[in-house]
C-alpha positions, 0 to 999 in steps of 0.5 A: 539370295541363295535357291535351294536346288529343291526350289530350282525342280519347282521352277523347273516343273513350273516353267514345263507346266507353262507350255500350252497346246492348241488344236486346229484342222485347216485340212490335211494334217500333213499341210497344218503340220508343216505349217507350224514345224519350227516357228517361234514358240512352238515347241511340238506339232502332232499330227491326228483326230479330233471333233468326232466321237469314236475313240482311238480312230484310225486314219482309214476310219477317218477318211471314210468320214464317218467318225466325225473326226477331223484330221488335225494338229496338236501344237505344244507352245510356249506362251512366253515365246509367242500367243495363242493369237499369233497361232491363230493369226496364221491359221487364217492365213495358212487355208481357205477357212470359207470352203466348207470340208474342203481343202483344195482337192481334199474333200470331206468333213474330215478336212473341215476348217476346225479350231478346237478349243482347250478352255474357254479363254481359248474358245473366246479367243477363237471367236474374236479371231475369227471376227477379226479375220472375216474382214479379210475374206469375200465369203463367209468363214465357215470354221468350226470352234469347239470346247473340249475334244479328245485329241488322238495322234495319227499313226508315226508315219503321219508324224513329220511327214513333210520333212521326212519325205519334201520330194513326195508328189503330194509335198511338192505340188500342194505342201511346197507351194503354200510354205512358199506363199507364206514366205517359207523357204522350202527343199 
């Protein structure tokens, strides 16, 4: 069977339009980032904004918490290589999901435990996860799942931040620290 090569663009343009993305807040997005940068599957991690309501938010508007915006990532991932369930099995893993707007020494709404959905499979999906995780904590886990939020990315020099700067006194005492817990090697 011979494809014709305007055949081989729709598949190819049909194997692109398979890529997914899902959108989690497990504090900063700097840690979030870092976590999910070259695990199978995942073809991008954005670092930015999500769950509030003003539009195209900066980061100094999100710190003062008013925005109602949580820093977040957007994860581009091929579900043929891993699941939106594997995604958030390590979510649970990766943060406290039971400290309510916090994260270690980061305070605020704007650090809020937070998986935003991208459709209802997705929201349903969330939930069942959630359930299944809860076992595994002594408090109740307090993340918020949410339908529908507009994700913004954070300026470029919130991208890759981990891996441009792995020395940074922030990466090495609160970055570092978790990857190596989750089996990570580290700089």
């Amino acid at each position: 069977m011979r494809i014709l090569p305007a055949a081989l663009s729709l598949l190819a343009m049909c194997a692109m339009a398979a890529d997914e993305k899902a959108v989690l807040g497990g504090g900063c997005f700097w840690c979030v980032e870092a976590v999910y940068h070259g695990q199978p599957g995942i073809k991008s991690v954005v670092s930015g904004y999500a769950g509030g309501a003003t539009p195209r938010p900066t980061y100094e508007q999100v710190c003062t918490g008013t925005t109602g915006h949580a820093e977040v990532v957007e994860i581009t991932f091929d579900p043929t290589r891993t699941s939106y369930e594997n995604i958030l099995r390590l979510f649970w893993v990766a943060h406290d999901p039971t400290t309510l707007n916090r994260q270690g020494a980061d305070s605020g709404t704007q650090y809020r435990s937070i998986i935003i959905a991208q459709n209802p499979d997705q929201a349903a999906a969330a939930k069942k996860s959630r359930e299944t995780a809860q076992p595994g904590f002594r408090q109740p886990i307090v993340t918020e799942i949410t339908e529908g939020k507009e994700f913004y990315p954070a300026e470029p020099h919130h991208q890759d931040y981990y891996e441009r700067n792995p020395t940074a006194p922030y990466c090495r005492a609160v970055i570092a620290p978790k990857l190596e817990k989750l089996g990570r090697q580290t700089p």
